[in-house]
C-alpha positions as CSV (number, residue, x, y, z in Angstrom):
1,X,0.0,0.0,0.0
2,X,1.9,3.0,-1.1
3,X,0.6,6.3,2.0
4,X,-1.3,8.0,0.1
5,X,-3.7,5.7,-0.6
6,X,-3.5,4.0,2.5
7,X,-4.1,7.0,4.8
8,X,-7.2,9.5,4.1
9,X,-8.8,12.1,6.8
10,X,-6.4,11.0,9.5
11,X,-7.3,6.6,9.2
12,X,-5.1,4.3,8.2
13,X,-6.1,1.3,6.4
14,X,-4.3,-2.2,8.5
15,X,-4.0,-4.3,6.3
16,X,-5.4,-5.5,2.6
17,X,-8.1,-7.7,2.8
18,X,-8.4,-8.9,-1.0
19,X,-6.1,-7.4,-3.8
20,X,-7.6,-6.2,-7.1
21,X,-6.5,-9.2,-8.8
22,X,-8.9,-11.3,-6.4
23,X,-11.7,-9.3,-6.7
24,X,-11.6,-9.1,-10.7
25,X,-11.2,-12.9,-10.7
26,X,-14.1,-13.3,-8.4
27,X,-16.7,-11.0,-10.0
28,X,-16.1,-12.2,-13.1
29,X,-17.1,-15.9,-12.0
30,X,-19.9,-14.2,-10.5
31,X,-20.9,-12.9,-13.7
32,X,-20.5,-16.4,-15.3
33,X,-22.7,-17.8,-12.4
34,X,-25.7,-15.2,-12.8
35,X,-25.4,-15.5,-16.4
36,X,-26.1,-19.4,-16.5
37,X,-29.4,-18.8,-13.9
38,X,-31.2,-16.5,-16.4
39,X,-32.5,-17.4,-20.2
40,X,-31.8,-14.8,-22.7
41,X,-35.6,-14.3,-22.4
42,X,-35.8,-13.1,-19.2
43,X,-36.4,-9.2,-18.3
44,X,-33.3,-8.9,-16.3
45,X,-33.1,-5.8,-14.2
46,X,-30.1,-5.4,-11.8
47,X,-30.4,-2.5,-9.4
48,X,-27.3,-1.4,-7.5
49,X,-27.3,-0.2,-4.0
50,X,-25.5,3.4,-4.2
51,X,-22.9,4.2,-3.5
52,X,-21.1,1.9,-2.2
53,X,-21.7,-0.5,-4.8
54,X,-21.4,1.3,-8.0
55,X,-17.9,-0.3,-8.8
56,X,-18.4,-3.7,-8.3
57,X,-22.1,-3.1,-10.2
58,X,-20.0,-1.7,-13.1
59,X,-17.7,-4.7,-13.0
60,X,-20.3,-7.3,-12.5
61,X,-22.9,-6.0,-15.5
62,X,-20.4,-6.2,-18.0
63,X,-19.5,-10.0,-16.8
64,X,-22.8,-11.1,-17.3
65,X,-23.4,-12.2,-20.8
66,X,-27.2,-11.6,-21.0
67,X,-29.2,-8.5,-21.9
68,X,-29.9,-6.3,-19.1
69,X,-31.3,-2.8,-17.8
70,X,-29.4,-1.5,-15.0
71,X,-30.9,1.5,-12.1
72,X,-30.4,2.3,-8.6
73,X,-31.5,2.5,-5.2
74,X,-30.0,5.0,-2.5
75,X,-30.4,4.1,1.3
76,X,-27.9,4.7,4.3
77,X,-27.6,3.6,7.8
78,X,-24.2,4.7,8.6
79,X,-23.7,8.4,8.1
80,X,-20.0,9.2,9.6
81,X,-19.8,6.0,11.7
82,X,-18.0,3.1,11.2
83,X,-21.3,1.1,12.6
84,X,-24.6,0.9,11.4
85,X,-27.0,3.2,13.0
86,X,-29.4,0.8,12.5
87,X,-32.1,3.9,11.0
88,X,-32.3,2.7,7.2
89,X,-32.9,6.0,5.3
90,X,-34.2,5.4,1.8
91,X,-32.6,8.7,-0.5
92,X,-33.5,7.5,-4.0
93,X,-36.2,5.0,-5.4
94,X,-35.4,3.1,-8.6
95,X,-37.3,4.3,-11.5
96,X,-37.6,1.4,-13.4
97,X,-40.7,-1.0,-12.7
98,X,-40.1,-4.3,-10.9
99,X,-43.4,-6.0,-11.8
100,X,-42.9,-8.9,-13.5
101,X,-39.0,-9.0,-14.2
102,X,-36.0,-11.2,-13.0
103,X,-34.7,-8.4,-10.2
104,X,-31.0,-8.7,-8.6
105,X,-29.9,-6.2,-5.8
106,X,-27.0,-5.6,-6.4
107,X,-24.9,-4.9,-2.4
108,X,-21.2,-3.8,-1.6
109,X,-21.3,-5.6,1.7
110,X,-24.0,-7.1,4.2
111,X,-23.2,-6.0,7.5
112,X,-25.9,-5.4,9.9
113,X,-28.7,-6.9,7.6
114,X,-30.5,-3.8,8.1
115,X,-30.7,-2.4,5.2
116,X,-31.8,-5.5,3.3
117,X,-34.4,-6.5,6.0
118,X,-35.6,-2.8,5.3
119,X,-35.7,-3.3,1.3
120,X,-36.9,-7.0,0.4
121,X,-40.3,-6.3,2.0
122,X,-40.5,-2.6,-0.3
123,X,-39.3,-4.4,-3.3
124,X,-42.0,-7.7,-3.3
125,X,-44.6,-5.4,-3.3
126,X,-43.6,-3.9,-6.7
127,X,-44.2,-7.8,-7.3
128,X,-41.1,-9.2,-9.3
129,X,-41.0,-12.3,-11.1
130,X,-37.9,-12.9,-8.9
131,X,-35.8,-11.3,-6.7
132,X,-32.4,-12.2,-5.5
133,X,-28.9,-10.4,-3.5
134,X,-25.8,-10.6,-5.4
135,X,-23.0,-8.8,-2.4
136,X,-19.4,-8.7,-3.3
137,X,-18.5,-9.3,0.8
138,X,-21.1,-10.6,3.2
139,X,-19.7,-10.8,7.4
140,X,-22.6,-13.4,7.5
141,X,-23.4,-11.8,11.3
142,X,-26.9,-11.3,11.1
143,X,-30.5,-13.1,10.2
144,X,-31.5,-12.1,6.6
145,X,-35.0,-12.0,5.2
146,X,-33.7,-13.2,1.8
147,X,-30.2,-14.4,2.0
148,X,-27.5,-13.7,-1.1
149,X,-27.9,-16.1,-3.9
150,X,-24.5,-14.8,-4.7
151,X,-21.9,-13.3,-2.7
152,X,-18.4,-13.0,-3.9
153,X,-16.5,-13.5,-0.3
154,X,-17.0,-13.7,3.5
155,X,-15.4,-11.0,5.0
156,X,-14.0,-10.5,7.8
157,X,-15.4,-8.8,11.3
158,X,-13.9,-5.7,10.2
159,X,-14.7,-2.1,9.0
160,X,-13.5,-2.6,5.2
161,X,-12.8,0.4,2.5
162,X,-11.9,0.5,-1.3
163,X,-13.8,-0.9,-4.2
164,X,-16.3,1.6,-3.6
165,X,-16.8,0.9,-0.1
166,X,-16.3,4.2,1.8
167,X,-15.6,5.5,5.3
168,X,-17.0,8.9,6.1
169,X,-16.8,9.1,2.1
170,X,-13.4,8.3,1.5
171,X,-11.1,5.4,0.3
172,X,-13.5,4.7,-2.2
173,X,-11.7,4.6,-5.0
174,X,-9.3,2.5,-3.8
175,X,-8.7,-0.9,-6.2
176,X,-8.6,-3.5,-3.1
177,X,-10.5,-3.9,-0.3
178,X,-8.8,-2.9,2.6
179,X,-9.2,-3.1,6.7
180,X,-9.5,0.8,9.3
C-alpha cells in the first residue's frame, strides 16, 4: 500500500483484505454464475445499492453475458460512523418498474442486515417475477429476510474500505478492499 492511498482524513487502512486481482477474478465468475441462472428471455433488471456498490455493479454488469437494464436504489444507515445506525434511510427509489421481471440487488457488503431487511419487504410489493442479492463481501453476522444467492466473499469482522466501499466518504476509490 503506497501512503497516500493508504491513509485519508487522518485513518489508516491495517492491512489489505483482497487485492484487485482477487476481486476481478471473483466478479467475473460471479458474472459467469448469474449468467447461466437466467435465459436470454428473461427481463433482467439489476439494481445497484448506491454508492457503495457502483464499482463492483460496473464490474459485474459487464460480466454477465445476457441483456440487461441496470438502475439504482440509495439508502444509508451509517452516516459518519463506522457502525450501522441501524435507522435505514431510503434517498432515491429506482425508476424502473419491478413488476414482472428477473430483479438482482446488487450490495457492496452485508453487515448489519438492516438495510436488506428494510428493502426485500419494499421491493415484493412492486411484485417481481424474482428477486435475488448478489453482495461482493457478506460478514454473515446477522438473520437475513432473503439471503445472497451470490456473494463474492465472507469478509471478515472488520470495518473494510476500497472498491467503492467508503468510510465517512473516503477510500472509495481505492482498487482493493482494505481493513481501518
Amino acid at each position: 500500500m503506497s501512503g497516500s492511498l493508504a491513509q485519508l482524513g487522518g485513518r489508516e487502512l491495517t492491512r489489505t483484505v483482497y487485492t484487485a486481482e482477487e476481486i476481478g477474478e471473483r466478479v467475473k465468475a460471479m458474472g459467469a454464475e448469474i449468467s447461466e441462472s437466467y435465459g436470454a428471455g428473461d427481463d433482467l433488471l439489476v439494481v445497484g445499492l448506491l454508492k457503495g456498490s457502483f464499482i463492483f455493479l460496473a464490474d459485474l454488469v459487464r460480466a454477465i453475458e445476457l441483456p440487461l437494464h441496470v438502475d439504482f436504489l440509495v439508502a444509508s444507515s451509517y452516516g459518519p460512523a463506522t457502525v450501522s445506525s441501524g435507522n435505514v434511510q431510503l434517498l432515491y427509489d429506482p425508476e424502473a418498474s419491478l413488476e414482472e421481471r428477473s430483479v438482482i440487488i446488487v450490495e457492496d457488503i452485508v453487515d448489519s442486515g438492516n438495510t436488506m431487511n428494510r428493502l426485500i419487504p419494499l421491493l415484493e410489493e412492486r411484485r417481481p417475477r424474482s428477486l435475488e442479492i448478489c453482495a461482493l463481501l457478506h460478514k454473515r453476522v446477522t438473520q437475513l429476510a432473503l439471503e445472497p444467492r451470490w456473494v463474492g466473499f465472507d469478509a471478515p469482522n472488520e470495518f473494510l474500505v476500497g472498491y467503492g466501499l467508503d468510510f465517512s466518504e473516503s477510500f472509495r476509490h481505492l482498487p482493493y478492499i482494505g481493513s481501518l
